[in-house]
N, C-alpha and C positions, 0 to 999 in steps of 0.2 A: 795242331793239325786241323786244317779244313773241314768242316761238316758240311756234308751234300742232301737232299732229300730224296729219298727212294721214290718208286713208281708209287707207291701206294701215300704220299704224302709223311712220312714217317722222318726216323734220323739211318742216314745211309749206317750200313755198318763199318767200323772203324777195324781195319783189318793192320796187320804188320806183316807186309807181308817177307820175306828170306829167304834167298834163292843163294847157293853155291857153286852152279852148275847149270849151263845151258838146258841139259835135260829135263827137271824139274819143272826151270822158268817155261819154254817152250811149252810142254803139258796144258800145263795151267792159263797160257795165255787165251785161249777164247772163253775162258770162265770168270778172267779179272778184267777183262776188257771194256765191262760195262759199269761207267763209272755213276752208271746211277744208281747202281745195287750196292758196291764198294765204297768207301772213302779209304786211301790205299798207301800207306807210311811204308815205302819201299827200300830194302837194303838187298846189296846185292857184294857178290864175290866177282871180279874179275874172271871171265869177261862178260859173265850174266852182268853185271852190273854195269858195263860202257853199253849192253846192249838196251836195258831199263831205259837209259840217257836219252839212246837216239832215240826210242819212240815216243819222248818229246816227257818220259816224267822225272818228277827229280826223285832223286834215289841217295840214298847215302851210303859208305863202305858197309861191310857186314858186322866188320870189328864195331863200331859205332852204337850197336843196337843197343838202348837202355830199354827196359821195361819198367816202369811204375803203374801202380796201380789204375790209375786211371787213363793208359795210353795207348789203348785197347780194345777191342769186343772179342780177337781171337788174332791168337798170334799162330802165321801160318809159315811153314817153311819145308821145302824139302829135304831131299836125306842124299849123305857121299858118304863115302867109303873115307874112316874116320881116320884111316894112316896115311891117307894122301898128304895130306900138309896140316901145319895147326891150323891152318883156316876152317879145316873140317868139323874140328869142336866146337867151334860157334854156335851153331844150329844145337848142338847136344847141351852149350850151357844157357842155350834160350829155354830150353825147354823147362830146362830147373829152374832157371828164374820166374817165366811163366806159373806154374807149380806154387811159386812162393809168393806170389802177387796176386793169386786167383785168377788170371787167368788162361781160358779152357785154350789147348796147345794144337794141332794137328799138323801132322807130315808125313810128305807127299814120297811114295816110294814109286816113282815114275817107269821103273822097270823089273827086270830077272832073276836079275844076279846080288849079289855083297850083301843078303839080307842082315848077318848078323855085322857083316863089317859097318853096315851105317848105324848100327847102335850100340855097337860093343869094343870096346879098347883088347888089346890082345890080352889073353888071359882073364879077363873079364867073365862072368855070368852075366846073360841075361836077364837073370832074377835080381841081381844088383844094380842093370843097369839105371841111368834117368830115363824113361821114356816117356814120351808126349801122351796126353790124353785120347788122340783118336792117329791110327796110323793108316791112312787111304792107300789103297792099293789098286791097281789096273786091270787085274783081271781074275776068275777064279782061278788059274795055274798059281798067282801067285798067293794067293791066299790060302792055298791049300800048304805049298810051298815052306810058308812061313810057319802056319800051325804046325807043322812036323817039326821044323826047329823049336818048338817051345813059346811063339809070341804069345801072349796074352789073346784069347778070343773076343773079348768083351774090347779089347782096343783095335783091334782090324774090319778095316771098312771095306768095301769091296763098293767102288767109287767109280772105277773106271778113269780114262787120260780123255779131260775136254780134247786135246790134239788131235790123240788118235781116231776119237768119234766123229773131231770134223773132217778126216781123212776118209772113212769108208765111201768107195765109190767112185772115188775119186779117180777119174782117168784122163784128167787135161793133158796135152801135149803140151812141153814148154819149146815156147817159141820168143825169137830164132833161135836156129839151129846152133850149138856153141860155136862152131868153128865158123858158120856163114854160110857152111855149103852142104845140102840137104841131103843129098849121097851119102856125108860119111857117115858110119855105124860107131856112138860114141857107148864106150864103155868104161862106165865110172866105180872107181876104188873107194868105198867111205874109209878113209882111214881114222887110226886110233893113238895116242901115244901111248901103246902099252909098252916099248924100250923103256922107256924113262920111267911111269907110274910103276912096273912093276922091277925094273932092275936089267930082270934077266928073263929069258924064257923060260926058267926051271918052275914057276907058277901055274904057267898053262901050255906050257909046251910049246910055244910061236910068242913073236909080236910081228910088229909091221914089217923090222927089218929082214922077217924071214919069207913074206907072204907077198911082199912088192918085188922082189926080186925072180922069187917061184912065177909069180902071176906074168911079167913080161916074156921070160922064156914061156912061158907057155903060148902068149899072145904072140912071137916073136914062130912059132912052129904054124901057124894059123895056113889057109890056105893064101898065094898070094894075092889073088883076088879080093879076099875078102882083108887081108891086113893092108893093102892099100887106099882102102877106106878109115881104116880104123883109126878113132882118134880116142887116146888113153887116158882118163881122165882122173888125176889123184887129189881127192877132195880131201883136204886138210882137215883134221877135229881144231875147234876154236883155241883150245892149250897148244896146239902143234904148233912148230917150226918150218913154214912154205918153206927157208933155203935148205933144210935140212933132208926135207922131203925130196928139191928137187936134185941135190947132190945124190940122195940115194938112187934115183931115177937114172941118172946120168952114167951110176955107176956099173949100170945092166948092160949098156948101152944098144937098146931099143931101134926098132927099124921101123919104127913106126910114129904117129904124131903122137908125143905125150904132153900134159902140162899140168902145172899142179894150180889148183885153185881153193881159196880160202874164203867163205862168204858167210852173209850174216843169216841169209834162208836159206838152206843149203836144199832147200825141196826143190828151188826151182831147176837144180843143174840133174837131179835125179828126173824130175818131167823130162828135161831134153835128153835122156840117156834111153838108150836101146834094152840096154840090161845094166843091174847093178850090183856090183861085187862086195864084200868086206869082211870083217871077224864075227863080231857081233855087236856092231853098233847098233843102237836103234835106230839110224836113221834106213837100216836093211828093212825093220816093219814098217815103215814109213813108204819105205819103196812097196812093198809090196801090197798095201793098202790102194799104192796110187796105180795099182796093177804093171809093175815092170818085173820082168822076172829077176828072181834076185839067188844070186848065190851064196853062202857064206865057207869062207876056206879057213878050215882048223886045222892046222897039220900037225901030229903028232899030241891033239888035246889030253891033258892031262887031270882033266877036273871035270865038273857036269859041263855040261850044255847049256849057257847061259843066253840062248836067244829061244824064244819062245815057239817063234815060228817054225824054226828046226824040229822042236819038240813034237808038234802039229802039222809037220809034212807041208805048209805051207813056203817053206822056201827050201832051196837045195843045199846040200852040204856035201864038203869035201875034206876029208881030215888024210886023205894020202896024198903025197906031193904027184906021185907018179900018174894020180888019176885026173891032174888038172888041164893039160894041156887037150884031151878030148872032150871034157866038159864044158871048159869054154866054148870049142867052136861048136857045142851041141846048145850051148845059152847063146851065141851070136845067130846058128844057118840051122838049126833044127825048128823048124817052126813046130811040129810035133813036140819035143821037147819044151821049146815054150808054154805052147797052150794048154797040157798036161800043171808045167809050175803056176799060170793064171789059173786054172781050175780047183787048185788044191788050196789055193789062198782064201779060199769059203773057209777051210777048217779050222782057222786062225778067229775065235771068238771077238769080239769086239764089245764093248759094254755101247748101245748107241746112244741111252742116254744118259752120259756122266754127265754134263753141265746140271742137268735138272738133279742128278744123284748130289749132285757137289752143293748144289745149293740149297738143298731141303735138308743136308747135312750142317751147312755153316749156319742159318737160321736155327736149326734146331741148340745147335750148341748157343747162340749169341741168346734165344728168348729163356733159353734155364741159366746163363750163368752172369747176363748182361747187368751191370751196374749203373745206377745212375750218375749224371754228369756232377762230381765234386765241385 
């Protein structure tokens, strides 16, 4: 592996770093981007991993990852929900490896939700589990969160998302307009594969195919004036299936423009959106950082509240079907309503400085456990 020299004339730090999931990679990219700090042995999951590619580094599968002792300063990776696919246990058997080769491990808990799922097998204890030496967290919601389920305290870092932090404030307009024409009022869906991930909706009570369907009739009741503008916009998650999406679209059959789009930034079709709609993906805090009002529609939720901002009144929620159709055209033509959702998005904490958090963190670990070169 390449050795680089840091700003301070030294040896860059030799990082590995193991992404499974867009979310995680995403996070961490304006804290790995400076490759004078990093020297950066990249493994990645599809489609984290064709996304590593194009921004020009080479990367290898996730399956691929050996650790020996010397190939190292900190093996870094994030965390999924460990029943998704065996691709999930990668990360969980780096971490053992790490463990067994000396070295110090850290992973990156990017979001709300699946705390015990990203490190626990069903039936599983905690106290049995493998876990990494440091587990970085994004906010105190979630570190509080976690400590009620039993984490280790001495392992939860409270780190903050480089992402998120470079998000506050943020209020560009993306431009052009998606459709070309500056009139229409684009209202974007972040969808999710929760059909497929979780089976069925007896988990959380919805997936997409109950809340894209809901969401058009409701858009489809709009006033005419304002649904002759409207252009519907269904932003694919990077696992999803555009045709699959757009057959369920078709299936409504909509009186209005829709289209379904799948992109590698997805922030910039949320800039050109009026408002933004979805379950609880995070690209909803993402919207709501970059100040667009944002809805999240749970209908019939069954389990906590896995969006944060929900929690903290910074974005709206809808969990009755019946109550959708006037909440949209109160996030399209209520400008009261609007400015009311932008004011409340103050109450959504932000850590603003994770990069400097992240990095006086991975320093500290590489100067107590860093080996010399074999």
């Amino acid at each position: 592996m390449r050795r680089q020299n840091d700003k301070n004339g030294g040896k860059a730090m030799r990082l590995a770093a193991c992404f499974s999931q867009m979310g995680g990679l995403r996070g961490l990219l304006p804290l790995l981007t400076d490759a004078a700090d990093f020297d950066i042995r990249w493994h990645g999951r599809e489609p984290a991993l064709a996304y590593i590619r194009a921004r020009g580094h080479e990367a290898a599968p996730l399956n691929a990852l050996r650790l020996a002792p010397e190939a190292c300063d900190v093996l870094l990776t994030d965390t999924i929900n460990l029943r998704r696919s065996d691709e999930g246990l990668l990360c969980r058997e780096a971490w053992r490896a790490a463990a067994e080769t000396g070295t110090p491990s850290v992973a990156f808990v990017d979001s709300w939700w699946g705390y015990l799922e990203r490190f626990t097998l069903p039936g599983e204890r905690l106290a049995n589990a493998p876990l990494p030496d440091v587990i970085a967290v994004v906010d105190e919601i979630a570190h509080k969160d976690m400590l009620a389920l039993g984490f280790p305290e001495q392992k939860l870092h409270m780190l903050g998302s480089p992402w998120l932090s470079s998000l506050v404030g943020d209020s560009r307009d993306g431009k052009p307009p998606l459709g070309g024409d500056p009139d229409e009022i684009v209202l974007t869906f972040v969808s999710q594969p929760l059909a497929r991930v979780l089976n069925d909706r007896d988990s959380w009570g919805f997936t997409e195919r109950d809340v894209i369907p809901a969401l058009v009739r409701a858009c489809t009741a709009l006033p005419v004036e304002i649904k002759s503008r409207l252009r519907f916009v269904c932003l694919a998650h990077p696992e999803e299936d555009e045709a699959a999406l757009a057959a369920l679209l078709s299936e409504t059959s909509p009186d209005f423009k829709t289209e379904v789009r799948k992109e590698p930034d997805p922030l910039g079709v949320v800039r050109s959106s009026h408002a933004v709609v979805g379950m609880f993906s995070i690209l909803l805090v993402e919207a709501a950082l970059c100040r667009r009002p944002v809805l999240s529609v749970q209908p019939g939720l069954k389990r906590e509240d896995m969006l944060a901002t929900n929690r903290c009144g910074a974005t709206a929620v809808v969990r009755e079907i019946a109550e959708l159709p006037q909440t949209i055209e109160r996030l399209l033509c209520d400008k009261g309503f609007q400015a009311e959702l932008l004011r409340r998005q103050a109450n959504f904490p932000v850590i603003a400085e994770a990069i400097e958090r992240w990095r006086r963190m991975l320093q500290d670990l590489s100067s107590r456990c860093r080996r010399e070169d074999r």
